[in-house]
N, C-alpha and C positions, 0 to 999 in steps of 0.2 A: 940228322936224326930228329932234332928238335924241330926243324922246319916240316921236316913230313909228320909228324906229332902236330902240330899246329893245323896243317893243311886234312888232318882226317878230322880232328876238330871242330873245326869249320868246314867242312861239308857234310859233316854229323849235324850239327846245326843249321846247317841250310836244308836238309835234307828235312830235320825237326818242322824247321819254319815252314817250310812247302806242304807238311804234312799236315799242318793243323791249320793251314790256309786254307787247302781243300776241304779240311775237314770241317771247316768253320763254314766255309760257302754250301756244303753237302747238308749242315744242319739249319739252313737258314731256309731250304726248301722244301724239308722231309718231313710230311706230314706226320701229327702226333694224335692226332685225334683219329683213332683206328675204324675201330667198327660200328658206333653209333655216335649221338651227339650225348655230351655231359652235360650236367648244370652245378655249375662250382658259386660257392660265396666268399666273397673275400669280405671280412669282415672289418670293422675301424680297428685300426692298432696293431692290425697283423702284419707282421716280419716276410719278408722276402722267400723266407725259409720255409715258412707259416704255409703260405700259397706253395709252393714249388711241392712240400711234399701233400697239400691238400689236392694237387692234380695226379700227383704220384698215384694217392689212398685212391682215383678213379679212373685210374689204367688206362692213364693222359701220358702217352710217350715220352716225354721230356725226356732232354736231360742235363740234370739238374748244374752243373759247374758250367757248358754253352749256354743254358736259360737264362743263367747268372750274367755271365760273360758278354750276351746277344742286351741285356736290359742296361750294364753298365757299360757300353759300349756305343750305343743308345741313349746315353744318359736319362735314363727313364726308370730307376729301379725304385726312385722312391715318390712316383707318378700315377701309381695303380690304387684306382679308385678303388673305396670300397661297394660294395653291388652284388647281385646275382646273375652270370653269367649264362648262357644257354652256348654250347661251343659244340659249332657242328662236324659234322664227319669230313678230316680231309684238311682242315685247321694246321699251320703251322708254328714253332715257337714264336715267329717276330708277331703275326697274324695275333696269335694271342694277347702275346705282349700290348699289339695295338687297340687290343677292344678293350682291354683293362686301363689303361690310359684314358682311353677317350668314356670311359663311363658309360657301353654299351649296353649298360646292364637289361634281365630279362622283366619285361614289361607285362604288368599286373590291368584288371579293369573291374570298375564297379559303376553301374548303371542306377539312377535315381531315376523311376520314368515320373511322366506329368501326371499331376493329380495327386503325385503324395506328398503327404504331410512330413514336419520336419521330424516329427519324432520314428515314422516308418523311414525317414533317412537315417534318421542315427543307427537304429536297431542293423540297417543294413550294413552302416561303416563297424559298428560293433559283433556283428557276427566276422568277419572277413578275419582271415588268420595272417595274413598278408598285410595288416597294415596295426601298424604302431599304436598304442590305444592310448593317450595322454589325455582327452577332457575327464573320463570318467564317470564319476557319479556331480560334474560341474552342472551348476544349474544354469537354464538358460542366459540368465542377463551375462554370466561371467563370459560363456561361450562368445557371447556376442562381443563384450569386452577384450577379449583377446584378438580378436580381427578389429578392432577399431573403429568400429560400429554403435552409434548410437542409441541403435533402438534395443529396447531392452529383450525384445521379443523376436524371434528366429525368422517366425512362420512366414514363406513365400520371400524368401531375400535369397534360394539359392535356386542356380538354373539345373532344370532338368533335363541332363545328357549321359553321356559314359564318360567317363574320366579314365586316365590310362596312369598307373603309375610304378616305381620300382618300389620291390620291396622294403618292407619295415620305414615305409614312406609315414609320417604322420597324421592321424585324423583331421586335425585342426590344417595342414594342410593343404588336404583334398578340400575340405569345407570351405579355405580361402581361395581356392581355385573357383568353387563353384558359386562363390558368394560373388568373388570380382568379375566373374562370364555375367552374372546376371545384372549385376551394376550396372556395365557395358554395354548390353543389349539395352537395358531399359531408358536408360541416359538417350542411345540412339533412337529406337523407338518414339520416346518422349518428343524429341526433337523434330520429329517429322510428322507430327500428332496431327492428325484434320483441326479443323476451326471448331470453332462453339462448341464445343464438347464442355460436360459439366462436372472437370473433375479439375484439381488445383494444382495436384501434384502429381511427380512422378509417382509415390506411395500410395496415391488413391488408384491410380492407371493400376496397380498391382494387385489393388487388392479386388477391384473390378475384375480382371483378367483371370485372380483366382477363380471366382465365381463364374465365369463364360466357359476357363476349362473342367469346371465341376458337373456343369451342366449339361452340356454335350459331348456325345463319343464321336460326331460326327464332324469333322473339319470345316464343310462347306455353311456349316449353319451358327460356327461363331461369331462372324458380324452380326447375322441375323439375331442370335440369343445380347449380342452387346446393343444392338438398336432398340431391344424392347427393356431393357434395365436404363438404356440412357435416357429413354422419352418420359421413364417412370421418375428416374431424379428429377427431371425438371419439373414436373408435373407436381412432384413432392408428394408421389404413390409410394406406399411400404413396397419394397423388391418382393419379400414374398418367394424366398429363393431357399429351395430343400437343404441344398448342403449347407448352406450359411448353418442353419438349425440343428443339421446332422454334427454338425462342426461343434457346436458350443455343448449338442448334448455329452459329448466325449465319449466316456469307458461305458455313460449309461445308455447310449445308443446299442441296440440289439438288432436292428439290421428294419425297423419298422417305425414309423413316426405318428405318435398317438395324438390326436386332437388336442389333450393336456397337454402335447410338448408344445403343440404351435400357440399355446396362449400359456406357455411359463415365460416371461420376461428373463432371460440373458442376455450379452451384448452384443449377442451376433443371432439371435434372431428377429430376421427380418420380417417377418410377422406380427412384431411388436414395435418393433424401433425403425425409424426413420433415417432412410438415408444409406451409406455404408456401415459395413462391421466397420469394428475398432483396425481390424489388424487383414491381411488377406486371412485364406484358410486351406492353401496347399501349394504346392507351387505349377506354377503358368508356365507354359514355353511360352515360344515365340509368338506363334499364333494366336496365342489367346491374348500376348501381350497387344500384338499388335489388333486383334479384333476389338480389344477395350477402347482401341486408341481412334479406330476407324470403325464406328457401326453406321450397320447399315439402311439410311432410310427409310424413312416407312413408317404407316401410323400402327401396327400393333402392339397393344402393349401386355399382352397374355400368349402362354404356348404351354401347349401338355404333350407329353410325351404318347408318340404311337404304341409303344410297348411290340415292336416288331422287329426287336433282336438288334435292331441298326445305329438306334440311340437315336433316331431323327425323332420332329415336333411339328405337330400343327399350331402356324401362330392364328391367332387372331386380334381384333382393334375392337370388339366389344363384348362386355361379361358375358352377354347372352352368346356369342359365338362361342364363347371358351367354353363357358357351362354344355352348349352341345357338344364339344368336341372330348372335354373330359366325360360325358357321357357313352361317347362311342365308344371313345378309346380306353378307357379306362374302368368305366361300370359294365361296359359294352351294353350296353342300352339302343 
C-alpha cells in the first residue's frame, strides 16, 4: 500500500515536472506584446516588481511569476537598465527581457544646424522636454568649465549635426558630445590645412570658418568667400564682413545695419578693427571649416551679394568693380 502511495506520488510529480516544463518552454515563445507596440520606463531604483506590474498597467501579457522565473533563471533580474523602451507588436517575455539588459532604450534627436549661435543652441537644448536640464541659469565660462575647456567663451566650439539621444540624457552631455565631434574634426581638418595660409591656430581656422559659413548660403562659393578674407589678412585690409557686425550688435540688431553701426568700434566689427574677431560668431560645419583652411586662389578681394534668392556673390579684385557690382545688384542702378 505504501509502495503504491509512493509510486502515485511520484508520477504526480513527474506529471507536475512535465507540466511546467512545457509550460515554461510554451511561455518562453508566446508573444505578450498584443495589439500595438508600448513605450514603458524603467526608471533608476526600480524593483523587479516595479517594471513587471508597469507592463501589466500597459496590457503587456506577461506573466508575472514565468517573468520572474524566465530573468532569474537567466540570471539577469537585476541587469535591467534603466531607459525608455518602445516594445513592438509580437515581443516575447525573454525578447523583452533582452532589450532591457542590453539598454535598448527609445532614442531621442535635436538638430543644431550651421550658422547658429551658442545661445540659439541652448534655447534649443532648453526647450526639449526629453532631456535633463542641469546648467541652468550657469554662465558661459562655468559651462565651458565643466567640459574642461579653457576658453572662457562658448561660441563656435560645438559641431553643427543631429545628435541622437535617450531620455532624461543630460544637457551638458549632449554639449560634450558636440563639443568633442567638433574638437575632432577641427584637429583633423587643421592637420591637412594647405600652405601659407595666414592663420596660427586651429581657433583662428574657426573663427575664419565662422565667418565663410555666415556669408554664404551657397556651398560651391565657400573657398571662394575664404580666398577673398585670406588675401585681405595678408594684405592687412579690415575684412569688412556683415555678420562679424551683426554679431557684436547683439539683442540691438533689428534685422538692418545702419551706417552708425559700421563706424561704432566693438571687437568684432570688422569695419573698425583689424584682423579677426576675438572669438568665432556661430558655428562652422565642415565645409566652412575646411574652406577657411583651403581658399581658393585668385586675386579678388570684394564680393556683394546678387540678392537672387540663391545666396551666391559677385566677386571682384578692384573697388571700382565692386562699386559697379553693388550698384547693379544692390541699388540696382
Amino acid at each position: 500500500m505504501i509502495a503504491k502511495s509512493i509510486a502515485v506520488i511520484l508520477l504526480l510529480i513527474s506529471l507536475s515536472l512535465a507540466w511546467l516544463w512545457n509550460e515554461y518552454n510554451s511561455v518562453l515563445s508566446t508573444p505578450v506584446v498584443l495589439e500595438k507596440p508600448r513605450v514603458v520606463e524603467i526608471k533608476k531604483g526600480d524593483s523587479f516588481q516595479n517594471i513587471s506590474n508597469r507592463l501589466l498597467a500597459l496590457d503587456i501579457a506577461i506573466k508575472p511569476l514565468w517573468f520572474k522565473a524566465i530573468a532569474y533563471h537567466k540570471q539577469i533580474a537585476n541587469k535591467l537598465k534603466a531607459g525608455e523602451y518602445e516594445l513592438r507588436k509580437g515581443l516575447t517575455m525573454p525578447e523583452i527581457l533582452a532589450i532591457f539588459v542590453a539598454g535598448k532604450s527609445r532614442q531621442y534627436s535635436i538638430t543644431f544646424p550651421e550658422g547658429w549661435n551658442f545661445k540659439q543652441m541652448l534655447a534649443e537644448i532648453r526647450k526639449n522636454s526629453y532631456i535633463e536640464h542641469t546648467v541652468g541659469a550657469m554662465d558661459y565660462q562655468s559651462i565651458m568649465a565643466k567640459l574642461g575647456d579653457e576658453h572662457k567663451y562658448p561660441e563656435g566650439l560645438f559641431f553643427p549635426d543631429t545628435y541622437f539621444f535617450v531620455k532624461n540624457t543630460a544637457d551638458i552631455a549632449i554639449l560634450k558630445t558636440a563639443y568633442d565631434k567638433m574638437k575632432l574634426i577641427l584637429q583633423n581638418e587643421w592637420e591637412n590645412k594647405a600652405k601659407n595660409i595666414p592663420l596660427d591656430t586651429p581657433y583662428q581656422a574657426l573663427i575664419l570658418a565662422s565667418i565663410v559659413e555666415k556669408e554664404t548660403g551657397a556651398p560651391a562659393e565657400r573657398t571662394q568667400i575664404s580666398g577673398v578674407f585670406t588675401r585681405r589678412l595678408r594684405k592687412g585690409m579690415l575684412l569688412q564682413t556683415d555678420p562679424t557686425v551683426i554679431y557684436g550688435m547683439g539683442d540691438s540688431y533689428k534685422g538692418n545695419i545702419r551706417y552708425k553701426d559700421l563706424r561704432k568700434p566693438t571687437a568684432y566689427n570688422t569695419y573698425v578693427i583689424k584682423g579677426l574677431p576675438p572669438t568665432p560668431i556661430a558655428m562652422p560645419g565642415q565645409q566652412a571649416i575646411h574652406a577657411a583652411l583651403h581658399p581658393e586662389k585668385g586675386d579678388s578681394l570684394y564680393f556683394v551679394a546678387k540678392g537672387n534668392g540663391e545666396g551666391t556673390h559677385v566677386f571682384s579684385a578692384t573697388l571700382r568693380e565692386h562699386n559697379n557690382a553693388v550698384n547693379k545688384y544692390q541699388r540696382k542702378r
